[in-house]
SELOZA-953764 format. One line per field, with one value per residue (C-alpha): residue in three letters; x, y, z; residue number from 0. Coordinates in steps of 0.2 Angstrom, whole numbers. Layout:
aa	(ala, ...)
x	(X, ...)
y	(Y, ...)
z	(Z, ...)
i	(NUM, ...)
! end
This chain:
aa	(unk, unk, unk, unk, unk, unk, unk, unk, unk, unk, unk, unk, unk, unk, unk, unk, unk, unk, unk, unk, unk, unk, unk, unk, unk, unk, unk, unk, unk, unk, unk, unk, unk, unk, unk, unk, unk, unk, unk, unk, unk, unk, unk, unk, unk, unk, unk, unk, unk, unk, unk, unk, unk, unk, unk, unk, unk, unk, unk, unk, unk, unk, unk, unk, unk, unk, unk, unk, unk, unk, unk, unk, unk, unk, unk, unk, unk, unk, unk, unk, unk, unk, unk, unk, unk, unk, unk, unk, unk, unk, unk, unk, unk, unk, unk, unk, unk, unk, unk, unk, unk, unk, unk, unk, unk, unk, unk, unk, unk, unk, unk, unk, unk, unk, unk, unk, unk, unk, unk, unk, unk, unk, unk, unk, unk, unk, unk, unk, unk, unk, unk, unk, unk, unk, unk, unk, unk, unk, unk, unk, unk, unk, unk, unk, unk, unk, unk, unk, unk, unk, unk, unk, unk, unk, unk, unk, unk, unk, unk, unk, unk, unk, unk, unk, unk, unk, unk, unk, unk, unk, unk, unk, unk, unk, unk, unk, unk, unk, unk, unk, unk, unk, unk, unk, unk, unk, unk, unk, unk, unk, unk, unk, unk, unk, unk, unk, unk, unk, unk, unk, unk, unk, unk, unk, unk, unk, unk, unk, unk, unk, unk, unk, unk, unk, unk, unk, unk, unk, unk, unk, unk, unk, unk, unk, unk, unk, unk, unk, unk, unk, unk, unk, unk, unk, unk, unk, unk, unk, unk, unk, unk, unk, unk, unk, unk, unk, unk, unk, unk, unk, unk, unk, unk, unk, unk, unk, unk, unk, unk, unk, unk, unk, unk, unk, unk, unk, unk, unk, unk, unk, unk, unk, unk, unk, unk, unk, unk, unk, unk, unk, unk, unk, unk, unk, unk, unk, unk, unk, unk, unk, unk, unk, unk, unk, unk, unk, unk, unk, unk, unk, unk, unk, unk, unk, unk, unk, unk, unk, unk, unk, unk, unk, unk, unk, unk, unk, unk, unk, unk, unk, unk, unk, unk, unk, unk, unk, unk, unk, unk, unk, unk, unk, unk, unk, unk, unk, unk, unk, unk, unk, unk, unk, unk, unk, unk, unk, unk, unk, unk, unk, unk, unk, unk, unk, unk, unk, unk, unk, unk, unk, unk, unk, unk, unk, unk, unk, unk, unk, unk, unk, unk, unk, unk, unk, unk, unk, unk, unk, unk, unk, unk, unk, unk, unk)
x	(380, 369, 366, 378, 391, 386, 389, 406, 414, 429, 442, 459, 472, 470, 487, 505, 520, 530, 544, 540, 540, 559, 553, 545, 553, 560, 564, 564, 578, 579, 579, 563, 555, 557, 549, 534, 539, 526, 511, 513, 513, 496, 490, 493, 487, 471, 468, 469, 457, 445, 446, 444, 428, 421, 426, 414, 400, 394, 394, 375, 375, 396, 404, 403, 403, 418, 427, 411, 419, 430, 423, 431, 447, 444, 443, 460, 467, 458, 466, 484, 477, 479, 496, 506, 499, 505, 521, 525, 519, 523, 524, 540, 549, 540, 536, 523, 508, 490, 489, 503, 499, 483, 492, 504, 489, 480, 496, 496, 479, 467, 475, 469, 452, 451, 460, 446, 431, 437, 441, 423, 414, 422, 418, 398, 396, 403, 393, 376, 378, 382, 375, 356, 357, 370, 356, 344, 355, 363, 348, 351, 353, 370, 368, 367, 380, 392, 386, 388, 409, 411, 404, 416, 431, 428, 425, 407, 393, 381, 364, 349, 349, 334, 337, 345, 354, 364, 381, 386, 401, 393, 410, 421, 410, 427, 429, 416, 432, 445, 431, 427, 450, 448, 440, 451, 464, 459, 455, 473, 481, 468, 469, 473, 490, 492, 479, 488, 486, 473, 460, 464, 459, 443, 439, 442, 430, 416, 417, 419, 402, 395, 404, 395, 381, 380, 384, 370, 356, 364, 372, 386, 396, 396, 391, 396, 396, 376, 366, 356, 372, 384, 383, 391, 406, 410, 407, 420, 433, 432, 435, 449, 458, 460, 464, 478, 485, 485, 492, 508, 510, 510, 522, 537, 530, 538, 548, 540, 548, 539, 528, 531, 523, 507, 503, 496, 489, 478, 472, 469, 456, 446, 440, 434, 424, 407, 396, 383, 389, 383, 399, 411, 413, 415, 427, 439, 440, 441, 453, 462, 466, 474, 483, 489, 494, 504, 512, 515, 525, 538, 538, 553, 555, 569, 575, 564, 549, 552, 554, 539, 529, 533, 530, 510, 508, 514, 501, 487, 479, 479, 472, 457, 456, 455, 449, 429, 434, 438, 425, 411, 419, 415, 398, 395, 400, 390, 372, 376, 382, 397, 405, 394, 389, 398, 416, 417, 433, 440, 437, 441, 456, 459, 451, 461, 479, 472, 467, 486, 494, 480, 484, 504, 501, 491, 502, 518, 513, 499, 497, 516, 521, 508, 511, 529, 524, 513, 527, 539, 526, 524, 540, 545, 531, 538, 554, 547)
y	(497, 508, 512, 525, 513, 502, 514, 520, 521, 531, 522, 522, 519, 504, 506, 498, 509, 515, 508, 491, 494, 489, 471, 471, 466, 485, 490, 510, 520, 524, 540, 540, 530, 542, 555, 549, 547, 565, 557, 540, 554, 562, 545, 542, 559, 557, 538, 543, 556, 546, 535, 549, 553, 536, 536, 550, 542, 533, 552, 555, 571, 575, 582, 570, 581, 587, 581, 583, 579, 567, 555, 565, 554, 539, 551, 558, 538, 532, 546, 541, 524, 529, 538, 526, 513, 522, 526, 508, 498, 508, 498, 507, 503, 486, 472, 465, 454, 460, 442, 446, 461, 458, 442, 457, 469, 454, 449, 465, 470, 454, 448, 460, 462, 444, 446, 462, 452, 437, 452, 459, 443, 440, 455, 453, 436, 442, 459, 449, 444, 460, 473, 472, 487, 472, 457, 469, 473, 455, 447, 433, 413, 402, 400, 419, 423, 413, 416, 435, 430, 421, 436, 446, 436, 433, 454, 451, 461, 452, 446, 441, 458, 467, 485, 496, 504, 491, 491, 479, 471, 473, 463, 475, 491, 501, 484, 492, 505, 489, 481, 499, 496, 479, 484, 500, 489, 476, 489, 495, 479, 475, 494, 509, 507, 505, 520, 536, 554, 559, 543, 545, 563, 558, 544, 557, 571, 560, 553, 572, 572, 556, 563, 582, 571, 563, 576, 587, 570, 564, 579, 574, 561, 550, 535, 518, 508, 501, 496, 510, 522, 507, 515, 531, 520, 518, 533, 539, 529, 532, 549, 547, 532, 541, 558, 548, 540, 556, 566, 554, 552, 572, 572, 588, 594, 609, 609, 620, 624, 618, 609, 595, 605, 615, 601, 589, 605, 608, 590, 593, 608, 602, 588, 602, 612, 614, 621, 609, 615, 604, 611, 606, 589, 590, 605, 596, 580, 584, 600, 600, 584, 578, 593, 587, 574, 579, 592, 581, 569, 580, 587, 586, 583, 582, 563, 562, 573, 556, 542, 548, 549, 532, 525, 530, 528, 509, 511, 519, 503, 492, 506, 506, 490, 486, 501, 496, 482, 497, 505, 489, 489, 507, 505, 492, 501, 517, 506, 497, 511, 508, 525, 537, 553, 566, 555, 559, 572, 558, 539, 548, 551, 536, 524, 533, 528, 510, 507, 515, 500, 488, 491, 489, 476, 466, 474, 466, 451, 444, 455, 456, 438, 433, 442, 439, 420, 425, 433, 420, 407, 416, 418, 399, 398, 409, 400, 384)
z	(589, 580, 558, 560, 564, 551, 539, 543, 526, 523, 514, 519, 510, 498, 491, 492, 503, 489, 499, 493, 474, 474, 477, 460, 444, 436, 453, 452, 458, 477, 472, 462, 478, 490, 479, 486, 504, 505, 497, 509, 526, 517, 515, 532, 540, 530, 538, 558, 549, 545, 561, 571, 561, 564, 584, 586, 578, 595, 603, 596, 608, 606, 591, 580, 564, 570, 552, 540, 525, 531, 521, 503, 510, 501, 486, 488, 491, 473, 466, 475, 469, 452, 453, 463, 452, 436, 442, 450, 437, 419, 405, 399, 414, 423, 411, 419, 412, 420, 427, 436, 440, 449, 458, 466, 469, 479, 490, 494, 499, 500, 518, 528, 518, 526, 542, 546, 541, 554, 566, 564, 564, 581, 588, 581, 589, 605, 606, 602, 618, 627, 617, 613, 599, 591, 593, 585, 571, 567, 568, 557, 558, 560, 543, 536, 549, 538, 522, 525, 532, 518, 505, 516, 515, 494, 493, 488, 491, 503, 493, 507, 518, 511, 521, 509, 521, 529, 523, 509, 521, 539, 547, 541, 532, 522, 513, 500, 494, 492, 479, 470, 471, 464, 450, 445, 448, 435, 420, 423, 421, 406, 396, 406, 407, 390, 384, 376, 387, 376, 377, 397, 395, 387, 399, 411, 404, 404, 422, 426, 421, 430, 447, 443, 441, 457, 468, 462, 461, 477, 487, 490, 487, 502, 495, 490, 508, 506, 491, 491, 487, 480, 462, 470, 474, 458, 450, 464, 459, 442, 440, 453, 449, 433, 436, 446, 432, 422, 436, 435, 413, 414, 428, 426, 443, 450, 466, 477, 493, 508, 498, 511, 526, 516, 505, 520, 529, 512, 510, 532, 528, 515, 525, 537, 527, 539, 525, 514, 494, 481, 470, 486, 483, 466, 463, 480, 469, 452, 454, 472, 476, 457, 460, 478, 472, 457, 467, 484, 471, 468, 488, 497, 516, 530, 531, 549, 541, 526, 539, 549, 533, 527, 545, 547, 527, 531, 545, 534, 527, 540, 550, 540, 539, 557, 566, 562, 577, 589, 583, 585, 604, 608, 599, 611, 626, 622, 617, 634, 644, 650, 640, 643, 629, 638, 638, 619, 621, 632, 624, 605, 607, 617, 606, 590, 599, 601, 584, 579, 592, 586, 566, 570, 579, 566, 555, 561, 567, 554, 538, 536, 539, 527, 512, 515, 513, 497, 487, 491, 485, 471, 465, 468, 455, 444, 445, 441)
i	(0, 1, 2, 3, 4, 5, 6, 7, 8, 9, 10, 11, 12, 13, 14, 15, 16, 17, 18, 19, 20, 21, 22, 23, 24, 25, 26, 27, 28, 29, 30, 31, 32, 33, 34, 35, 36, 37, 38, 39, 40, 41, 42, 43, 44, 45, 46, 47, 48, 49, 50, 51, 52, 53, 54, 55, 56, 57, 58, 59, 60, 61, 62, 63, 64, 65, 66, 67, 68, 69, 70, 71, 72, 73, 74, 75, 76, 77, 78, 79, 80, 81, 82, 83, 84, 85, 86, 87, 88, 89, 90, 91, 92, 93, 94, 95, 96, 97, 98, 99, 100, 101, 102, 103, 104, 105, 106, 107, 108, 109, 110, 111, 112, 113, 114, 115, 116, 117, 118, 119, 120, 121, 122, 123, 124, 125, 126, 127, 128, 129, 130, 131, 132, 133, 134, 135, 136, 137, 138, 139, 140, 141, 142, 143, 144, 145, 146, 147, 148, 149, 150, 151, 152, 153, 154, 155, 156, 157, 158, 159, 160, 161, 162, 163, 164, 165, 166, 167, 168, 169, 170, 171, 172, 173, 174, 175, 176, 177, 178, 179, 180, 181, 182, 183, 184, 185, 186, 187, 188, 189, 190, 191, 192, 193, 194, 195, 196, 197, 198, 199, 200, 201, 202, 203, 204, 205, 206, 207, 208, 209, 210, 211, 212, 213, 214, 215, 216, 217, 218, 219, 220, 221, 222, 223, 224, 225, 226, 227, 228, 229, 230, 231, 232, 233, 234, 235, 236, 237, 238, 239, 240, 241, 242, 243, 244, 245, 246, 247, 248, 249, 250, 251, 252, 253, 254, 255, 256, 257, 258, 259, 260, 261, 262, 263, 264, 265, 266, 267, 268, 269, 270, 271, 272, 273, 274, 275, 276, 277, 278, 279, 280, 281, 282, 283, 284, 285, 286, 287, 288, 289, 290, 291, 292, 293, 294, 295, 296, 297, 298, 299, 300, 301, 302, 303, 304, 305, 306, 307, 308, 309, 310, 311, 312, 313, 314, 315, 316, 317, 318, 319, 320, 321, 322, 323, 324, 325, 326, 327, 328, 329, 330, 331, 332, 333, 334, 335, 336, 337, 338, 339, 340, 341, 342, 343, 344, 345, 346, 347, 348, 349, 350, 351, 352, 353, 354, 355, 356, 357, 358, 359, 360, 361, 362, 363, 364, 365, 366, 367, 368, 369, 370, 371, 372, 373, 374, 375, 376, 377, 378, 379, 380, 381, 382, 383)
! end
C-alpha cells in the first residue's frame, strides 16, 4: 500500500435510494418517487467513477489521472444529499421529529460505515504480514490498532497519528464524507428544514464565499480525507448540502427532452477536465452541479433506462463503502509485486467488476438484512 492509497477520498453516495422513501411515515406518491429514478443512476454512474479513479492509484507509472477531477463527485452527492433530503423529509408533507429523523438517517447509513471499517481492519491485519509498504504504514501497537477500529466504527476522527497526511479513517478512508453527512444531516433535522428560501439563500451566499475561498487558498478542492485538509470537508458540504435544499424548495423544473441521456453525460465530463483552474472547482460546484441536480429531478427515462438507474444507485453507496477493501488488496499486490505497473489497463477494469459483485454482495446479504432488523426494531419502539 502506499499514501496515495491512504488518501483515497471521493465520496459516494451517502444518500438513501429514493425507492425506500415509501417506507417512511408521509409516504410520497409512486409517482413523485420515480421522478428521481435519473438522479439515483447519476449517483451511481458517478460512484464506479470514483472507484475506477481509485483502482489506478497503485499504477504509479499507468494512467492514473485518467479521471482528475474525479474527486468533485462527492460534491455532486452532498449536493443530491441536500435535495433528496428536502424532498423526502419536508415538513409540509413528513411530520417527523429531528430525533427521528437522525434515528432513520443512522439505519440507513451507519451499517456499512461499520461493516467497511471491520472489512478494512481485516484486510490491514492480513497485509501486515504480506505486504512490507502495509507494515511500514500501520506501524502501530495491538492497542492503537483497536483504538483507531473503534474511532472507525463510532465515525470519529482518530486522535494519536501525528502525520498530517494520513487519513482521518485509515480502515475505511471515504468514511471522512459520511461524517461531513452526519453533520448536515443533524442541522437539517435541527433548523434547515424549517428556514425560509430567503435565510437559505443567505446561508448559501456566504458559503459561496468560504468554498471561492478555498479553492483559491487551497487549489482545489480535494480535501477533507486527512487533518491537514479536514477543514476543506466541511466547507464542501456546506455550500452543497445547501444549495441541494434549495435546488428542491424552488423546484418547477422544466421537462426537457432527453434530459435523461445528456444530463449523466454532463456530470461524466466534468470529472474529466484535464486542466489545473483555480475557478474550475468552484464554478462546477456552485453553478453546474445544483443545476444537474435540479434539472435531472424532473428527467424522464424509458422504464429499463429507470430500473437500471435505480439498480447501480442502490449499489452506489455500498460501492464506496467497500471498494477501499479491493483497493487495500491491489495495493498489496502492486507494493509486493505480484500485479505489475504495466497490467493497469487490465487489473482496473478487472478489479472495478469485483468491487460491483463485492458491494451487491455485502449489500444483499449484510447491509440489507441489517437495517431491515433496525427499522423493524424501531418501530416496535414506536408502537410501544
Amino acid at each position: 500500500m502506499s499514501n496515495a492509497m491512504l488518501k483515497s477520498s471521493c465520496a459516494s453516495p451517502n444518500l438513501p435510494p429514493p425507492n425506500a422513501f415509501p417506507e417512511d411515515p408521509g409516504s410520497l406518491a409512486a409517482k413523485e418517487v420515480a421522478r428521481l429514478s435519473i438522479l439515483d443512476g447519476m449517483r451511481g454512474i458517478a460512484a464506479i467513477c470514483v472507484a475506477v479513479l481509485h483502482f489506478y492509484e497503485p499504477f504509479q507509472f499507468g494512467p492514473q489521472n485518467r479521471i482528475p477531477h474525479g474527486y468533485l463527485a462527492v460534491d455532486f452527492f452532498f449536493c443530491l444529499s441536500g435535495y433528496v433530503m428536502a424532498f423526502a423529509y419536508d415538513p409540509s408533507r413528513v411530520e417527523l421529529s429531528p430525533t427521528e429523523l437522525i434515528k432513520r438517517r443512522l439505519i440507513r447509513l451507519h451499517p456499512l460505515v461499520v461493516i467497511g471499517s471491520l472489512l478494512g481492519f481485516v484486510v490491514v491485519v492480513i497485509g501486515r504480514f504480506y505486504a512490507p509498504m502495509a507494515a511500514a504504514l500501520f506501524n502501530f501497537s495491538v492497542t492503537e490498532f483497536f483504538i483507531l477500529l473503534t474511532c472507525s466504527v463510532l465515525l470519529l476522527p482518530h486522535l494519536f497519528v501525528h502525520d498530517p497526511s494520513f487519513p482521518i479513517f485509515p480502515f475505511v478512508a471515504p468514511a471522512w464524507s459520511l461524517l461531513c453527512e452526519y453533520v448536515a444531516s443533524l442541522t437539517f433535522a435541527l433548523c434547515l428544514r424549517q428556514l425560509s428560501l430567503r435565510w437559505l439563500l443567505a446561508m448559501l451566499a456566504f458559503a459561496a464565499v468560504a468554498t471561492a475561498y478555498t479553492c483559491y487558498d487551497f487549489g482545489s478542492l480535494n480535501g477533507g480525507f486527512d487533518r491537514r485538509t479536514f477543514w476543506i470537508g466541511f466547507v464542501r458540504v456546506g455550500f452543497s448540502f445547501i444549495a441541494g435544499v434549495v435546488a428542491c424548495r424552488i423546484g418547477r423544473q422544466p421537462l426537457l427532452p432527453g434530459a435523461a441521456y445528456y444530463l449523466p453525460l454532463i456530470m461524466l465530463a466534468t470529472f474529466f477536465w484535464p486542466f489545473l483552474w483555480k475557478p474550475y472547482d468552484f464554478l462546477i460546484v456552485t453553478i453546474v452541479y445544483p443545476l444537474l441536480v435540479w434539472l435531472g429531478a424532473n428527467a424522464i427515462g424509458s422504464p429499463s433506462i429507470n430500473r437500471f438507474s435505480e439498480f447501480i444507485g442502490d449499489l452506489s453507496y455500498p460501492l464506496y463503502m467497500t471498494h477501499y477493501v479491493p483497493l487495500m488488496l491491489l495495493f498489496g499486490g502492486t507494493s509486493a509485486g505480484w500485479v505489475a505497473q504495466i497490467h493497469a489497463a487490465l487489473a482496473v477494469p478487472s478489479m472495478t467488476l469485483v468491487a460491483i459483485a463485492f458491494s451487491f454482495l455485502v449489500k444483499r446479504y449484510i447491509d440489507e438484512p441489517i437495517r431491515a432488523t433496525l427499522r423493524r426494531r424501531s418501530f416496535e419502539h414506536l408502537k410501544g
